[in-house]
C-alpha positions as CSV (number, residue, x, y, z in Angstrom):
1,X,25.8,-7.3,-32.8
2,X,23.0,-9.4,-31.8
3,X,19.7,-8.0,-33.1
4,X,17.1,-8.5,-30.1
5,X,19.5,-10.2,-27.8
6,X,17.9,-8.5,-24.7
7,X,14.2,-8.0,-24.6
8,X,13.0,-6.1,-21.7
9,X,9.9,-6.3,-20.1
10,X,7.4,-3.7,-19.0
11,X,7.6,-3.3,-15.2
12,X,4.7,-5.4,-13.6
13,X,2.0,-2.8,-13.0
14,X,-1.0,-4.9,-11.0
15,X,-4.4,-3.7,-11.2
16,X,-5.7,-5.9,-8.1
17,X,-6.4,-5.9,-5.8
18,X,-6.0,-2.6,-4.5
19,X,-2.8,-1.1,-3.6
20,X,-1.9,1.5,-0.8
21,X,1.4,3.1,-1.0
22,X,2.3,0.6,-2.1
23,X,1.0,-2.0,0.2
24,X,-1.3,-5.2,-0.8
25,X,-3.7,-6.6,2.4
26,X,-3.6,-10.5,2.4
27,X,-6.8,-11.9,4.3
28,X,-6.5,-15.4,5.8
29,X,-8.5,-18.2,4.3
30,X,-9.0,-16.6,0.7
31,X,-6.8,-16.8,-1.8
32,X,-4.7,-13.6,-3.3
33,X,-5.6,-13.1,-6.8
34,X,-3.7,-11.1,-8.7
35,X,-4.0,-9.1,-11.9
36,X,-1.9,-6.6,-14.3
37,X,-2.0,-5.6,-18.0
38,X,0.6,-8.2,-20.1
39,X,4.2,-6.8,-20.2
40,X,4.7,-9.0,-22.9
41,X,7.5,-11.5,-20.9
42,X,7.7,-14.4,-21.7
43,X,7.1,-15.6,-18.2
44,X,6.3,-13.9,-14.7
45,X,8.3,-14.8,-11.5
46,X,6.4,-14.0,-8.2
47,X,8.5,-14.1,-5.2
48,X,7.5,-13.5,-1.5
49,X,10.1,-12.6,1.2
50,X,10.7,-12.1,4.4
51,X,11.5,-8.6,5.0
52,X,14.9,-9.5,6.4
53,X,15.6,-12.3,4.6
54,X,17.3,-13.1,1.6
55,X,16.0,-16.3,0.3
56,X,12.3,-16.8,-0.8
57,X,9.4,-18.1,1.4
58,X,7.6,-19.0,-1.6
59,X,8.2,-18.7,-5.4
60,X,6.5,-19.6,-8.7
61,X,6.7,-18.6,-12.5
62,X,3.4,-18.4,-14.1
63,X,2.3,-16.8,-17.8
64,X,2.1,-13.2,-18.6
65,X,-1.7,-13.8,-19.0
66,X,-2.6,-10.3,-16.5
67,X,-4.0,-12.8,-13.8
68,X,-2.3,-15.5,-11.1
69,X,-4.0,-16.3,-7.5
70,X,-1.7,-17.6,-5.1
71,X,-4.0,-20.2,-3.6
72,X,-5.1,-19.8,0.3
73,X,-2.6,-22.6,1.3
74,X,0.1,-19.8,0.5
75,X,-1.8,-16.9,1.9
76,X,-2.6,-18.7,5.5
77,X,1.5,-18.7,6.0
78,X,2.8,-15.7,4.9
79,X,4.5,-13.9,7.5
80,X,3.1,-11.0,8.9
81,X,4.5,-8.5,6.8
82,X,6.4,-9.4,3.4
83,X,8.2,-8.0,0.5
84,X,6.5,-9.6,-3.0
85,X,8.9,-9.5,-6.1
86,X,7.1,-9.6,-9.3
87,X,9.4,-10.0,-12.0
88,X,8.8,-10.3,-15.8
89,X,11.0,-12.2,-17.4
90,X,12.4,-12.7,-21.2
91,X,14.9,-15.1,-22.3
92,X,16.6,-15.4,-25.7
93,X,19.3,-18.1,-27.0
94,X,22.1,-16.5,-29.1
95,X,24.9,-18.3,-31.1
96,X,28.3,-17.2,-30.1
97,X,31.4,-18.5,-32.4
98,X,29.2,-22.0,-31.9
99,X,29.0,-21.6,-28.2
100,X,24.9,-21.4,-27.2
101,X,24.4,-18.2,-25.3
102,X,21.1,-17.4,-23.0
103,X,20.5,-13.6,-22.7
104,X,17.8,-12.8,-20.2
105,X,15.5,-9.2,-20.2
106,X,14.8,-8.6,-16.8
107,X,11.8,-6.1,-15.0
108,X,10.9,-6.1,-11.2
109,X,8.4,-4.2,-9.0
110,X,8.6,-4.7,-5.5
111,X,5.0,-4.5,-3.7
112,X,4.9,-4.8,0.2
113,X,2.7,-7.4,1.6
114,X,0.6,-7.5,4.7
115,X,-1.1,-10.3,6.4
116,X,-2.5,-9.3,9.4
């Protein structure tokens, strides 16, 4: 038994800006900031999507610090309409019989994203 081998996160909960069913407005030429209360993760992953797509448009991994804002280079190329993954992320290292293990506490809130 591995005392604290999987930490869990608090879902992301974001505070701004404003959501609507769910649904964040992106306006071209400003940037996007974000902001939620710490779900104490280690780390936060923020991923953007096309809705049909499998593979990221744009990733990054910032601190669990309640704030991030995806600069206006980012913003100005989002597609249209976009799923945003916001993930909090905890890892821990384990010993197993002298073999290293990573165990990893995963939390995700899906947000759509429009960019009209």
């Amino acid at each position: 038994t591995w005392s604290g081998a999987i930490r869990l996160p608090n879902p992301v909960a974001p505070t701004a800006p404003p959501l609507v069913n769910n649904t964040f407005t992106a306006a071209t030429g400003v940037p996007l900031a974000l902001a939620w209360p710490s779900t104490s993760a280690d780390e936060i992953a923020i991923n953007f999507f096309y809705n049909t797509g499998v593979e990221p448009v744009w990733r990054c991994r910032v601190a669990d610090d309640g704030v991030f804002e995806i600069p206006t280079s980012i913003v100005d190329v989002l597609p249209m309409s976009s799923l945003m993954v916001v993930s909090g992320l905890n890892v821990e290292i384990q010993d197993l019989a002298g073999k290293t293990v990573y165990t990893k506490g995963q939390s995700d809130a899906f947000f759509q994203v429009d960019h009209p």
